[in-house]
Predicted model as a PDB file, atoms N, CA, C, CB and O in Angstrom, pLDDT in the B-factor column:
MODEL        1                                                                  
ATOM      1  N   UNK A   1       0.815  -1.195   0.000  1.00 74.00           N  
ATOM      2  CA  UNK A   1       0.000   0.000   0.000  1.00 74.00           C  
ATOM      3  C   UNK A   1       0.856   1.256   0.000  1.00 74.00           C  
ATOM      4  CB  UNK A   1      -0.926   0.000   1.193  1.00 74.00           C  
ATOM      5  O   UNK A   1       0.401   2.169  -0.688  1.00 74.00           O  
ATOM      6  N   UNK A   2       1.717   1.432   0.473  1.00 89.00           N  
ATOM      7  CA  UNK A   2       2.842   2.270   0.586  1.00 89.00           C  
ATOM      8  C   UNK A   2       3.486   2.458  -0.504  1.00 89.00           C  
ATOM      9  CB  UNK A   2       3.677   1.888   1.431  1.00 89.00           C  
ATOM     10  O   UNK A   2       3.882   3.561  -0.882  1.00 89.00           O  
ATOM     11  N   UNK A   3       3.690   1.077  -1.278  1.00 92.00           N  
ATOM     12  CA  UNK A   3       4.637   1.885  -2.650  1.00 92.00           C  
ATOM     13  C   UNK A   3       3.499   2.640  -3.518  1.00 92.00           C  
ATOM     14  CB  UNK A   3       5.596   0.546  -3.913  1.00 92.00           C  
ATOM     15  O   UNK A   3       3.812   3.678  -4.102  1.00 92.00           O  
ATOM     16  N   UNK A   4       2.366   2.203  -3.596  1.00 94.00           N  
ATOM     17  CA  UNK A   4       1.610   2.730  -4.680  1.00 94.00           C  
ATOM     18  C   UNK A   4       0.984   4.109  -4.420  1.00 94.00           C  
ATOM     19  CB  UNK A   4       0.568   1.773  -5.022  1.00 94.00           C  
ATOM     20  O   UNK A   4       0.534   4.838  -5.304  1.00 94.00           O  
ATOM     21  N   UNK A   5       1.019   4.527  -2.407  1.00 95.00           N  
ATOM     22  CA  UNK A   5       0.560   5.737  -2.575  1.00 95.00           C  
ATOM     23  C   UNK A   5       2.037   6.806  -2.815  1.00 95.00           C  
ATOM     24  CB  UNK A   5      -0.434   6.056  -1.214  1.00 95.00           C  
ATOM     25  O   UNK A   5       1.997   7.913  -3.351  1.00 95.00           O  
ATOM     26  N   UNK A   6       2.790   6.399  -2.483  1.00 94.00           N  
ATOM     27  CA  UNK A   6       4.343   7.079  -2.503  1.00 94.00           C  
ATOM     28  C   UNK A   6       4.355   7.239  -3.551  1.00 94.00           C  
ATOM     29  CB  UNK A   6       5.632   6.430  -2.089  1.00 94.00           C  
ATOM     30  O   UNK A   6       4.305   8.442  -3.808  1.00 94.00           O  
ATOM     31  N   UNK A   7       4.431   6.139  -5.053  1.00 95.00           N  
ATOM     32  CA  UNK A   7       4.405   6.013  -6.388  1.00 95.00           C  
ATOM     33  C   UNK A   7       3.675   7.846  -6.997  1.00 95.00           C  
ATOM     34  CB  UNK A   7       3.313   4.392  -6.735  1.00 95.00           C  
ATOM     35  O   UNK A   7       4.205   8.846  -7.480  1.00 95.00           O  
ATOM     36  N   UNK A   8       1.972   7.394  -6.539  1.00 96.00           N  
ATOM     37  CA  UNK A   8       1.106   8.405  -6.909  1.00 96.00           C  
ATOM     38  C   UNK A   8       1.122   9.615  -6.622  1.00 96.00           C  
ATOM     39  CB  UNK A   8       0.175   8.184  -6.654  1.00 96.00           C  
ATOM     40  O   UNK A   8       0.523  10.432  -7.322  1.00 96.00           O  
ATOM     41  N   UNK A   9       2.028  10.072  -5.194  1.00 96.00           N  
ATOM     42  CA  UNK A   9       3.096  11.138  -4.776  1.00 96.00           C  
ATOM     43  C   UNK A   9       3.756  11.902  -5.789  1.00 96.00           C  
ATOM     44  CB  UNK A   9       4.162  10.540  -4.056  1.00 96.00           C  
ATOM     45  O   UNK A   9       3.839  13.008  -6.323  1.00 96.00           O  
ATOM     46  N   UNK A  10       4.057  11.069  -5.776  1.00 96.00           N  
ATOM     47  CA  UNK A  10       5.372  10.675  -7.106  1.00 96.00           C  
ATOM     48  C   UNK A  10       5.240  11.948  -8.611  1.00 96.00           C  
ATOM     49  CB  UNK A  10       4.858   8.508  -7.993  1.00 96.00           C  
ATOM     50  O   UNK A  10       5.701  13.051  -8.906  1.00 96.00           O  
ATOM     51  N   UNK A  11       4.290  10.889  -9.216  1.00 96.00           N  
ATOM     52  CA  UNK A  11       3.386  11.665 -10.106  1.00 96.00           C  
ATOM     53  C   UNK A  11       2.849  12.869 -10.131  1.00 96.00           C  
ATOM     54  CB  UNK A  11       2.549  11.190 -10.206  1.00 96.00           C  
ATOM     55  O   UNK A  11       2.954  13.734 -11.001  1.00 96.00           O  
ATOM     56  N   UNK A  12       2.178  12.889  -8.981  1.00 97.00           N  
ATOM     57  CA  UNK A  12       1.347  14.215  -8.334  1.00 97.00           C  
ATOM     58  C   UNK A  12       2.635  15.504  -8.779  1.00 97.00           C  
ATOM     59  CB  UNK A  12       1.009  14.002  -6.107  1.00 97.00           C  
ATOM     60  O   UNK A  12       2.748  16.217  -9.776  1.00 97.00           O  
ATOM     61  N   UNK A  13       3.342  15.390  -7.709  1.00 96.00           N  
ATOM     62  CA  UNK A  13       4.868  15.872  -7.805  1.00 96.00           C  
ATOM     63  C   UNK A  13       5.184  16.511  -8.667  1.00 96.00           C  
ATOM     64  CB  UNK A  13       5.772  15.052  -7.873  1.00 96.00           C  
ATOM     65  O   UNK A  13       5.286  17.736  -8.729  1.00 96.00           O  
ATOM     66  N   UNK A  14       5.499  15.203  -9.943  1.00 96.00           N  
ATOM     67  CA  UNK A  14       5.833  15.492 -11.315  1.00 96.00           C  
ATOM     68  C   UNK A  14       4.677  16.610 -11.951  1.00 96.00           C  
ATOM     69  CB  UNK A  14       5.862  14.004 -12.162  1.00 96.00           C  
ATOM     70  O   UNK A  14       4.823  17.789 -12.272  1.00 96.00           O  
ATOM     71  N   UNK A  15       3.557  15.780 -11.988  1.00 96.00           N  
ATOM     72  CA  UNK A  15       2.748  16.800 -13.213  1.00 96.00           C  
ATOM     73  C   UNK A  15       2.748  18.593 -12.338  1.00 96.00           C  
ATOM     74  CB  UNK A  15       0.488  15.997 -13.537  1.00 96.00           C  
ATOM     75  O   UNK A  15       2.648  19.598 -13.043  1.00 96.00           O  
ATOM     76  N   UNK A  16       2.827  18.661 -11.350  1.00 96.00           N  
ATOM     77  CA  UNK A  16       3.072  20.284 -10.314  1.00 96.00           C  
ATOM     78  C   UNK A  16       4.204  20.605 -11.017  1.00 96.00           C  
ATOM     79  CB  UNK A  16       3.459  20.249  -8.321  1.00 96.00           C  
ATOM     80  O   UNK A  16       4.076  21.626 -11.692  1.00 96.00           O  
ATOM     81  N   UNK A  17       5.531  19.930 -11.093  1.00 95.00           N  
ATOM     82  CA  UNK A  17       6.305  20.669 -11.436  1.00 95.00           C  
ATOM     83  C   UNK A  17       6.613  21.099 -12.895  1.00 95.00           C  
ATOM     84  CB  UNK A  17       7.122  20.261 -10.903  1.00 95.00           C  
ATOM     85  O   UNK A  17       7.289  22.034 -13.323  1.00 95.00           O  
ATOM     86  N   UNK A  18       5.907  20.127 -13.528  1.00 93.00           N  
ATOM     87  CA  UNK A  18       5.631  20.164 -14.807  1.00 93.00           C  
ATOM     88  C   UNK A  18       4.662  21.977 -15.075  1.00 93.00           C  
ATOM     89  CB  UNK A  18       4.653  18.526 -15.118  1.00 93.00           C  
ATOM     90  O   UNK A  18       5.110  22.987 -15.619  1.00 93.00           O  
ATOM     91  N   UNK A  19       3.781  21.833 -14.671  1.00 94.00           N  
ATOM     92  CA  UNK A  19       3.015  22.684 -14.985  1.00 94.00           C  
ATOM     93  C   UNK A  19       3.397  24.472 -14.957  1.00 94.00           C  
ATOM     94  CB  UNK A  19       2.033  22.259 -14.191  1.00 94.00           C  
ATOM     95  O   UNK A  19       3.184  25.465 -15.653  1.00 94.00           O  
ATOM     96  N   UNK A  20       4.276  24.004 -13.325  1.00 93.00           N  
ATOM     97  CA  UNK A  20       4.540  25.025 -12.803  1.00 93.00           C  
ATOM     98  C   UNK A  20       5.845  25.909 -13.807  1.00 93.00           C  
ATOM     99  CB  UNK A  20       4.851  24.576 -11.323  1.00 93.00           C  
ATOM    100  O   UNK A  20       5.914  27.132 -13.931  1.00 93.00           O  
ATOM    101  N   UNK A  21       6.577  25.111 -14.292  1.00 92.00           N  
ATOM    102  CA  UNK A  21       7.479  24.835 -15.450  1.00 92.00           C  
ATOM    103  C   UNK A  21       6.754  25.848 -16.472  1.00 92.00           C  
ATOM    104  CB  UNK A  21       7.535  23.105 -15.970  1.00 92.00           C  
ATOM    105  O   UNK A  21       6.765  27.041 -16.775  1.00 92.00           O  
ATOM    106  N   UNK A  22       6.237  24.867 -16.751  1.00 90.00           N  
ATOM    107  CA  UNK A  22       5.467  25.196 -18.452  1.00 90.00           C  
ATOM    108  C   UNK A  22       5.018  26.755 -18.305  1.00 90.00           C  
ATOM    109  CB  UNK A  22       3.697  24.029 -18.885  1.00 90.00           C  
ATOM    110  O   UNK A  22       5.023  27.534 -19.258  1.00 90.00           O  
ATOM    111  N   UNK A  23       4.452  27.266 -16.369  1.00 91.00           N  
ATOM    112  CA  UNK A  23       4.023  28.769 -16.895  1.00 91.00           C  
ATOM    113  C   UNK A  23       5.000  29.581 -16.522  1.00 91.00           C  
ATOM    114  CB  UNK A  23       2.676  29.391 -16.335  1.00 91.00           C  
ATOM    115  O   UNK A  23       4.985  30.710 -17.011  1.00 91.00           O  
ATOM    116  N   UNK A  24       6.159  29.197 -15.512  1.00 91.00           N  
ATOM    117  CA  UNK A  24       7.009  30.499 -15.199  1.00 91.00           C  
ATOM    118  C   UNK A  24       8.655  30.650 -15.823  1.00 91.00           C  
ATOM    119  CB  UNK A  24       7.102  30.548 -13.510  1.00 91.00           C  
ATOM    120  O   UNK A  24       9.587  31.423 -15.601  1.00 91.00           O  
ATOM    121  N   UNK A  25       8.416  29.348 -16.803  1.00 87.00           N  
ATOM    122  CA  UNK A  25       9.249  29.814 -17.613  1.00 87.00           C  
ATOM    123  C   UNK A  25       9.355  29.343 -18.971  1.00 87.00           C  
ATOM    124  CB  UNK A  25      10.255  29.724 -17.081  1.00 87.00           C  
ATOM    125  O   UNK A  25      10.006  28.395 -19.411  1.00 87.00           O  
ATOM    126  N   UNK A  26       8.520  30.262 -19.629  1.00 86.00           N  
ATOM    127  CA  UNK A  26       7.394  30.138 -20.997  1.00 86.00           C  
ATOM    128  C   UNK A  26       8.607  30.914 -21.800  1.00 86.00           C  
ATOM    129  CB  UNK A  26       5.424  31.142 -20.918  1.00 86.00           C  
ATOM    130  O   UNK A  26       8.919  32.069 -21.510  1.00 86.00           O  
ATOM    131  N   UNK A  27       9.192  30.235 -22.734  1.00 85.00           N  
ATOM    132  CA  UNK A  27      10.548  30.974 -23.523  1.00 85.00           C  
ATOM    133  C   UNK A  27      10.435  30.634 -24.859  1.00 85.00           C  
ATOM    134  CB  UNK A  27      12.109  30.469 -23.030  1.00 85.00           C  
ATOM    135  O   UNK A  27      11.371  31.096 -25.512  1.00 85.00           O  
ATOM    136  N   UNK A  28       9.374  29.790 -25.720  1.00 86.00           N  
ATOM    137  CA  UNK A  28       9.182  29.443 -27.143  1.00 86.00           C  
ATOM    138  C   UNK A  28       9.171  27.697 -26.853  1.00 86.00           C  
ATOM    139  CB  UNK A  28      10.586  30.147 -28.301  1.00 86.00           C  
ATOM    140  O   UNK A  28       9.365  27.267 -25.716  1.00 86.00           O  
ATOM    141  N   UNK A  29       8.983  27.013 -27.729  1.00 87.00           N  
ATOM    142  CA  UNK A  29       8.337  25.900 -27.757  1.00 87.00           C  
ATOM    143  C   UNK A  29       9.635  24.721 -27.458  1.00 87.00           C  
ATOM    144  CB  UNK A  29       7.480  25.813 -29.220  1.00 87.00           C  
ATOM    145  O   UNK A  29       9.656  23.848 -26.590  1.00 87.00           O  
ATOM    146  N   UNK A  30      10.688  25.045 -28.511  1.00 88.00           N  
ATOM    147  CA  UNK A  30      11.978  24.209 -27.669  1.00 88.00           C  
ATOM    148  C   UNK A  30      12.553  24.611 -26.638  1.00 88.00           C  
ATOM    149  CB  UNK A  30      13.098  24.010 -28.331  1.00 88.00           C  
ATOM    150  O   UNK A  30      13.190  23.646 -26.215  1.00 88.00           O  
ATOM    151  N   UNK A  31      12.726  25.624 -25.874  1.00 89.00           N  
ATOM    152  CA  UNK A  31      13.054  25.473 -24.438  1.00 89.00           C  
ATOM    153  C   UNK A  31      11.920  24.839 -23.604  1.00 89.00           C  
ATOM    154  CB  UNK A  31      13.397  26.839 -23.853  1.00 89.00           C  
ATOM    155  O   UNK A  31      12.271  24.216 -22.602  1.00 89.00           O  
ATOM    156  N   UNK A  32      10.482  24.926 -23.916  1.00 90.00           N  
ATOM    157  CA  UNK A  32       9.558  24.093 -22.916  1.00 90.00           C  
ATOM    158  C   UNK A  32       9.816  23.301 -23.072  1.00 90.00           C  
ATOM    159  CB  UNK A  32       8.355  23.982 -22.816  1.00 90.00           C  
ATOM    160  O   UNK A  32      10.559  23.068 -22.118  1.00 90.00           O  
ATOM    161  N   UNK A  33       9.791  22.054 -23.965  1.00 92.00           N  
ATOM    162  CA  UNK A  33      10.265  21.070 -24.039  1.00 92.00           C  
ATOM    163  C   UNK A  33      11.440  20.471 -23.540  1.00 92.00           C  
ATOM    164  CB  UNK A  33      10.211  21.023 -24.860  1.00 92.00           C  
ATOM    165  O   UNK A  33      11.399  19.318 -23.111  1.00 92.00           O  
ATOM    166  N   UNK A  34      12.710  21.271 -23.552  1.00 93.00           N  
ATOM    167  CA  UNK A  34      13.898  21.080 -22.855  1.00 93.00           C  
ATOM    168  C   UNK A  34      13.674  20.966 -21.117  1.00 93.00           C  
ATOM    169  CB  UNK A  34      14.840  22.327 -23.295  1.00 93.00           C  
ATOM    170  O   UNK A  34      14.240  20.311 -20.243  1.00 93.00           O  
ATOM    171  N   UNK A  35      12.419  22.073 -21.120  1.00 93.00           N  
ATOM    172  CA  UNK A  35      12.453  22.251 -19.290  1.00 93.00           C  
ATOM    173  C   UNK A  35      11.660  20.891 -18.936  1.00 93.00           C  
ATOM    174  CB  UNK A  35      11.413  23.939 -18.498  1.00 93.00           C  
ATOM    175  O   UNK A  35      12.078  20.094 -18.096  1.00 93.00           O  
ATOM    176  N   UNK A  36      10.252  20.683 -19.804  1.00 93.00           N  
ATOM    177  CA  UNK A  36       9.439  19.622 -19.559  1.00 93.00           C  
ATOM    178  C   UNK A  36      10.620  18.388 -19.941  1.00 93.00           C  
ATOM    179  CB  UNK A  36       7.926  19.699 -20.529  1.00 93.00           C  
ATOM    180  O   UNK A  36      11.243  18.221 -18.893  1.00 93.00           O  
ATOM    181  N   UNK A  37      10.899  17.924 -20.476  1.00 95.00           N  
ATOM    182  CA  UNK A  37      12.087  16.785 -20.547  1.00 95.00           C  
ATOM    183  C   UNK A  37      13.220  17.157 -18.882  1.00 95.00           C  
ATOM    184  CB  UNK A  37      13.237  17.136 -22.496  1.00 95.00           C  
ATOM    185  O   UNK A  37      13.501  16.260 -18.087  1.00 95.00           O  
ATOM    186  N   UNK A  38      13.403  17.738 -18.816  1.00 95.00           N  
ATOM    187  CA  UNK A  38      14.664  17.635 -17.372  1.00 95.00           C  
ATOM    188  C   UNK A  38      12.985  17.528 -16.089  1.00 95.00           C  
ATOM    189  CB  UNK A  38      16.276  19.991 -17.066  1.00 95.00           C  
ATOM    190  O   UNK A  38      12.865  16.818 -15.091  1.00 95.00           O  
ATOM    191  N   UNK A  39      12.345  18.159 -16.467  1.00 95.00           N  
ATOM    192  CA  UNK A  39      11.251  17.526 -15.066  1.00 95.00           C  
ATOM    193  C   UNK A  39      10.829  16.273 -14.771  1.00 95.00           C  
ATOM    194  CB  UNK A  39       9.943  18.001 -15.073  1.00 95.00           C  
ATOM    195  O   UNK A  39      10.369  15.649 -13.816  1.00 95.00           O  
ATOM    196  N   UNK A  40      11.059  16.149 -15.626  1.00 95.00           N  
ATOM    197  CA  UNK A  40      10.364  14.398 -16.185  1.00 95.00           C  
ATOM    198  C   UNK A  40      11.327  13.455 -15.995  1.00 95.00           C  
ATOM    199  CB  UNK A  40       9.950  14.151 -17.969  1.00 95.00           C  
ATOM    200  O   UNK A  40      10.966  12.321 -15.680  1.00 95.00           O  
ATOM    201  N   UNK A  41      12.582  13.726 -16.139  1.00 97.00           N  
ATOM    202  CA  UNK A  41      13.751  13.185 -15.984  1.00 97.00           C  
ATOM    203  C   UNK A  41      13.831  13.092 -14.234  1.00 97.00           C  
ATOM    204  CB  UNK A  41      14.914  14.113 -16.803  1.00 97.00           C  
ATOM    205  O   UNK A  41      13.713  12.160 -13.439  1.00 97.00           O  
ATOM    206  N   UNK A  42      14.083  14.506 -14.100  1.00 97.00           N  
ATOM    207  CA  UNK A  42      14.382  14.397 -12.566  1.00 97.00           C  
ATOM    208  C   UNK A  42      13.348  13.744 -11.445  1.00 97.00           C  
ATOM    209  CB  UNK A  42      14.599  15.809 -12.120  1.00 97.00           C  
ATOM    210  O   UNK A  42      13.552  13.495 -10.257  1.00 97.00           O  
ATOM    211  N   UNK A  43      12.297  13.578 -12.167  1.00 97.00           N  
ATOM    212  CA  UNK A  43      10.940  13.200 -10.990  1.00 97.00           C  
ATOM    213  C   UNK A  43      10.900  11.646 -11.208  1.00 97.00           C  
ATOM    214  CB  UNK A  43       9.078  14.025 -11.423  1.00 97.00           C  
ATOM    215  O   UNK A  43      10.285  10.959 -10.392  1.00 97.00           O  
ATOM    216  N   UNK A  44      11.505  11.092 -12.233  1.00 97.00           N  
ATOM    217  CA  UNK A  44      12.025   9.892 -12.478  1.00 97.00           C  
ATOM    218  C   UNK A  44      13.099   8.872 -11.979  1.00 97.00           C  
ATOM    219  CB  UNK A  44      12.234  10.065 -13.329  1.00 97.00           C  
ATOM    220  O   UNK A  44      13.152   7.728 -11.528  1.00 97.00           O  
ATOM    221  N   UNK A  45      13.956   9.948 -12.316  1.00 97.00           N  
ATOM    222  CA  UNK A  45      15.095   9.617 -11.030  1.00 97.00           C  
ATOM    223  C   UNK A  45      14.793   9.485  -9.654  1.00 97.00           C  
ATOM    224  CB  UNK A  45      16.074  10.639 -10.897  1.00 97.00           C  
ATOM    225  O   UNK A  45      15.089   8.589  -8.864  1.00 97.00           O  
ATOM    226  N   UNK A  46      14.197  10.461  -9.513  1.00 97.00           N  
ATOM    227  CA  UNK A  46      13.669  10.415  -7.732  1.00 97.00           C  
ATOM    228  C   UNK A  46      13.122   9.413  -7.359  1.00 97.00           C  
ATOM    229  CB  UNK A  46      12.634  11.383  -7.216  1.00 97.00           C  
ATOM    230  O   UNK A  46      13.531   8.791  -6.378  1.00 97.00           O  
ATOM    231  N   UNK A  47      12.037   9.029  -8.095  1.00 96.00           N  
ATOM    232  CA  UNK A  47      11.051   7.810  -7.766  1.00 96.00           C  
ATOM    233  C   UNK A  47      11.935   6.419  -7.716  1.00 96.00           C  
ATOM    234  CB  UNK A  47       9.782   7.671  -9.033  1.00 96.00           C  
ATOM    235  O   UNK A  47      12.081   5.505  -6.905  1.00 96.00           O  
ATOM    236  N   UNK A  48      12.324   6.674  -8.706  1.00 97.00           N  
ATOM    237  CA  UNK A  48      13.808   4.873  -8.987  1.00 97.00           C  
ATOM    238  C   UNK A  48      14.230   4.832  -7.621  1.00 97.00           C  
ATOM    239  CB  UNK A  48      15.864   5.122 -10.293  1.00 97.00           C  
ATOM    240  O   UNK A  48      13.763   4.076  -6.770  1.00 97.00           O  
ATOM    241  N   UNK A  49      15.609   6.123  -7.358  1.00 97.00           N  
ATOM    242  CA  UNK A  49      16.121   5.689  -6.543  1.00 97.00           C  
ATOM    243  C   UNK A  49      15.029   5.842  -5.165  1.00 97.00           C  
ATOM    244  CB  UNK A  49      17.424   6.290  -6.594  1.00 97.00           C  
ATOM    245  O   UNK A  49      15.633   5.302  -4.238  1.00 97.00           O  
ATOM    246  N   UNK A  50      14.002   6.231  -4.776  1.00 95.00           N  
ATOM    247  CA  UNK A  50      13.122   5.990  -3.375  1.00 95.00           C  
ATOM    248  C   UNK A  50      12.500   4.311  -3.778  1.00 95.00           C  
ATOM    249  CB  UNK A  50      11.531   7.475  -3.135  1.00 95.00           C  
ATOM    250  O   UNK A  50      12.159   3.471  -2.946  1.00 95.00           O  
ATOM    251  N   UNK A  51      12.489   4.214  -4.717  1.00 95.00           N  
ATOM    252  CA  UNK A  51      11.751   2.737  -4.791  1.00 95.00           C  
ATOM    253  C   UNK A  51      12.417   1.814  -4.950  1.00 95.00           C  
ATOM    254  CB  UNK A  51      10.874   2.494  -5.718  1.00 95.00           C  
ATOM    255  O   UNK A  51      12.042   0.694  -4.603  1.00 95.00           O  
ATOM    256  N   UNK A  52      14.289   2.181  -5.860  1.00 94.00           N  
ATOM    257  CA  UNK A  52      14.946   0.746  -5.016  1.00 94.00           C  
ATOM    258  C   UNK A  52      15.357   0.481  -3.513  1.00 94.00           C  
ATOM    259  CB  UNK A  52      16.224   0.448  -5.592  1.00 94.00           C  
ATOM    260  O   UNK A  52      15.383  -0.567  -2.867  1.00 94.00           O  
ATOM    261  N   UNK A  53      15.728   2.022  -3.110  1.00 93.00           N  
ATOM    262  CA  UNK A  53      15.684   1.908  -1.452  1.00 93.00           C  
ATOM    263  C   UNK A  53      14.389   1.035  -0.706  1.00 93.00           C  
ATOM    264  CB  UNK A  53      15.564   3.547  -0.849  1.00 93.00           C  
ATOM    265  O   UNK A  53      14.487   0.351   0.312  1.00 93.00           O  
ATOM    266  N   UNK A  54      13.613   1.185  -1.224  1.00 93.00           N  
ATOM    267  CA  UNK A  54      11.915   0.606  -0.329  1.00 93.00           C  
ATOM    268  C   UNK A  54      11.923  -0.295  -0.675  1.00 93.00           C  
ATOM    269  CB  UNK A  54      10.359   1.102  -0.528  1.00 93.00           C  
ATOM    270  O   UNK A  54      11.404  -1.007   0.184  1.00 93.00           O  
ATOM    271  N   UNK A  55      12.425  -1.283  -2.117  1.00 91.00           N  
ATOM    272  CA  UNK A  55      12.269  -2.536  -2.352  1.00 91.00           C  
ATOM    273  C   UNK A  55      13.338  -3.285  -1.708  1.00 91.00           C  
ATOM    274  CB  UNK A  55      12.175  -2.757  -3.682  1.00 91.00           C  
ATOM    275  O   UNK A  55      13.154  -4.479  -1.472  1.00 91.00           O  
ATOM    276  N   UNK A  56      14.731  -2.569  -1.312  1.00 89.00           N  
ATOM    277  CA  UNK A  56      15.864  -3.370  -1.188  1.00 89.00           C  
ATOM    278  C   UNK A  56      15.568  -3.370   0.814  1.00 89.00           C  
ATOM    279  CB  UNK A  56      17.601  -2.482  -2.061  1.00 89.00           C  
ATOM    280  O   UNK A  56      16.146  -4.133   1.588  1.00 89.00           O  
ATOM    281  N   UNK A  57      14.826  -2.598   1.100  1.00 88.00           N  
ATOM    282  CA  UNK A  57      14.133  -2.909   2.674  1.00 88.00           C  
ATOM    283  C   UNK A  57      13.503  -4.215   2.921  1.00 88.00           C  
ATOM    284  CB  UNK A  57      12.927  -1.901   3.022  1.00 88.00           C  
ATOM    285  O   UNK A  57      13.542  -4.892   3.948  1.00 88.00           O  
ATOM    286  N   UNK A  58      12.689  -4.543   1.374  1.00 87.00           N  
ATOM    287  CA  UNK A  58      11.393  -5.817   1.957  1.00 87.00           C  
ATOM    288  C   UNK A  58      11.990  -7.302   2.013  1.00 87.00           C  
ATOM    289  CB  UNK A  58       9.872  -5.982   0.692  1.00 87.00           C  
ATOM    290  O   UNK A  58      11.382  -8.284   2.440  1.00 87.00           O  
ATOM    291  N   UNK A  59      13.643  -7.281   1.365  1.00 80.00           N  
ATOM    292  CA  UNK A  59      14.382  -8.325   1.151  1.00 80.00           C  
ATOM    293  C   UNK A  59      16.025  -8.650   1.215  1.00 80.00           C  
ATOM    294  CB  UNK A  59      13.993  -8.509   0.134  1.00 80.00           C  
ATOM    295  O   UNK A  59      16.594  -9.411   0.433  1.00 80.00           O  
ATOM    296  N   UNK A  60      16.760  -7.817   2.457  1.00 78.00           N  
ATOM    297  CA  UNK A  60      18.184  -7.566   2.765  1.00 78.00           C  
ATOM    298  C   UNK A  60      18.544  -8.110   2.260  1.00 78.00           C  
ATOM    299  CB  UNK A  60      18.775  -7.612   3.717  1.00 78.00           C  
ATOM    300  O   UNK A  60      17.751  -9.006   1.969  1.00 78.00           O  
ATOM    301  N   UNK A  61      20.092  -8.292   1.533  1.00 78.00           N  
ATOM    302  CA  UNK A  61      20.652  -9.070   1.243  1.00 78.00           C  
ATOM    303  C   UNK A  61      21.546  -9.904   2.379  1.00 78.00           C  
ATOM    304  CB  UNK A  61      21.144  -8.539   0.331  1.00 78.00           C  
ATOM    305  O   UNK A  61      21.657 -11.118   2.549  1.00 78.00           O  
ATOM    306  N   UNK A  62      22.127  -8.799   3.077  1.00 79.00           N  
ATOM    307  CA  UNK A  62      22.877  -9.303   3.902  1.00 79.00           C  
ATOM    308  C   UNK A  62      21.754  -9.258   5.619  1.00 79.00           C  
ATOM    309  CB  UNK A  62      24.435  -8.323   3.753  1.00 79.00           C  
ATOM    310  O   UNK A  62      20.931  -8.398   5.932  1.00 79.00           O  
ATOM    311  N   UNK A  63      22.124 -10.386   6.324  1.00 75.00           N  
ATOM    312  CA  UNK A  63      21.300 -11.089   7.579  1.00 75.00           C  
ATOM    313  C   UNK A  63      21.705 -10.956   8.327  1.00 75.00           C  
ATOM    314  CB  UNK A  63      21.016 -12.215   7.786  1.00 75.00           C  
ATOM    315  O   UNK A  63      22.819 -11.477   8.386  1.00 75.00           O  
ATOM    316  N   UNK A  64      21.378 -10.412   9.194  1.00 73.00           N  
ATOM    317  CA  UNK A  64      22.750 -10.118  10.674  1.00 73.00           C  
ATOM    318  C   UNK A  64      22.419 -11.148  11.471  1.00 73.00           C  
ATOM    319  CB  UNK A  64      22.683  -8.473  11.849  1.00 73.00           C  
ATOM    320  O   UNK A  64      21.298 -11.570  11.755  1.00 73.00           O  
ATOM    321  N   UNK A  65      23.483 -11.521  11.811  1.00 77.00           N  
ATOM    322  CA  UNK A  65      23.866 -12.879  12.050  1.00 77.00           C  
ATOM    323  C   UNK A  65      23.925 -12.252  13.994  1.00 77.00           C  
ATOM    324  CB  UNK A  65      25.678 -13.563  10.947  1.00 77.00           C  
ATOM    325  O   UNK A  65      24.724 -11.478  14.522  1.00 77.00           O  
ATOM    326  N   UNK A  66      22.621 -13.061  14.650  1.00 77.00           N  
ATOM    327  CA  UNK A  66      22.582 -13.204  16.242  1.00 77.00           C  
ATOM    328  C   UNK A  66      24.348 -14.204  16.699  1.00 77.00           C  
ATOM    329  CB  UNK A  66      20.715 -14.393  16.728  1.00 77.00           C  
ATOM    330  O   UNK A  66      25.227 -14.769  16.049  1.00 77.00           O  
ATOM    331  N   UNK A  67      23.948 -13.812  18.767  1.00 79.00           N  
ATOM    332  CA  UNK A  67      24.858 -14.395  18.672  1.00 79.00           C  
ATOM    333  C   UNK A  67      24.188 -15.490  19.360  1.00 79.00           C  
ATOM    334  CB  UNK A  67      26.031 -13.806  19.054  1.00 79.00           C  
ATOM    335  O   UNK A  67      23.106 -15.668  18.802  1.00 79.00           O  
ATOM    336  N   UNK A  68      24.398 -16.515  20.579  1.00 76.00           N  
ATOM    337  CA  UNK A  68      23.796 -17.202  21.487  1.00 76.00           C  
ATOM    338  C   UNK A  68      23.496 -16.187  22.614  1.00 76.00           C  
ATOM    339  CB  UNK A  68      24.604 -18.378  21.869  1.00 76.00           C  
ATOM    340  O   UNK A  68      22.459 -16.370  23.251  1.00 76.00           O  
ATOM    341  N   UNK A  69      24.307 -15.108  22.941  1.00 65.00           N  
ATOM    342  CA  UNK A  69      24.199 -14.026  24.686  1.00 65.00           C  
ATOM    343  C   UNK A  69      22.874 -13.280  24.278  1.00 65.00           C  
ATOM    344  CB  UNK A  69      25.869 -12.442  25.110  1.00 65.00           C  
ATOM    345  O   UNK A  69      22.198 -13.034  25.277  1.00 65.00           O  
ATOM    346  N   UNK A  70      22.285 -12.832  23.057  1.00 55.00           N  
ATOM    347  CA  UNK A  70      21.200 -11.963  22.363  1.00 55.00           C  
ATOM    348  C   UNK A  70      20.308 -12.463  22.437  1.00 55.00           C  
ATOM    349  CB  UNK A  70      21.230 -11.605  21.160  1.00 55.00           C  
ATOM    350  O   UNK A  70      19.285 -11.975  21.958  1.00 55.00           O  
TER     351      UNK A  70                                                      
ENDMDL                                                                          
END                                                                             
C-alpha cells in the first residue's frame, strides 16, 4: 500500500512541477520542451532511486547474524 501511494506522490509531484514549469518559464516551444524533458527526468530519477531503497528494505541481502548471549 505504501509503494503505490508514494508512487502516486510521485506523479502528483511530477505533473506540479511540470506545470509550474510550463508557466514560469514560458521561452518558445523548444526550451519548454527542454524544461518539460529535465522535469520528467528528474521526478524519475527520484522515484527509482526511493523505490529501489523501499524494495531493497522488503528483502536484505545481507542477515545479521545473532549471537547465542542476544
Amino acid at each position: 500500500m505504501g509503494f503505490l501511494i508514494t508512487t502516486l506522490i510521485f506523479v502528483v509531484i511530477g505533473i506540479i512541477a511540470s506545470f509550474c514549469t510550463r508557466i514560469c518559464c514560458n521561452r518558445g516551444p523548444s526550451t519548454n520542451l527542454l524544461h518539460l524533458t529535465l522535469v520528467i527526468t528528474a521526478t524519475v530519477c527520484c522515484w527509482m532511486m526511493w523505490a529501489i531503497v523501499y524494495i531493497a528494505q522488503m528483502k536484505p541481502l545481507i542477515v545479521p547474524i545473532l549471537s547465542e548471549g542476544e
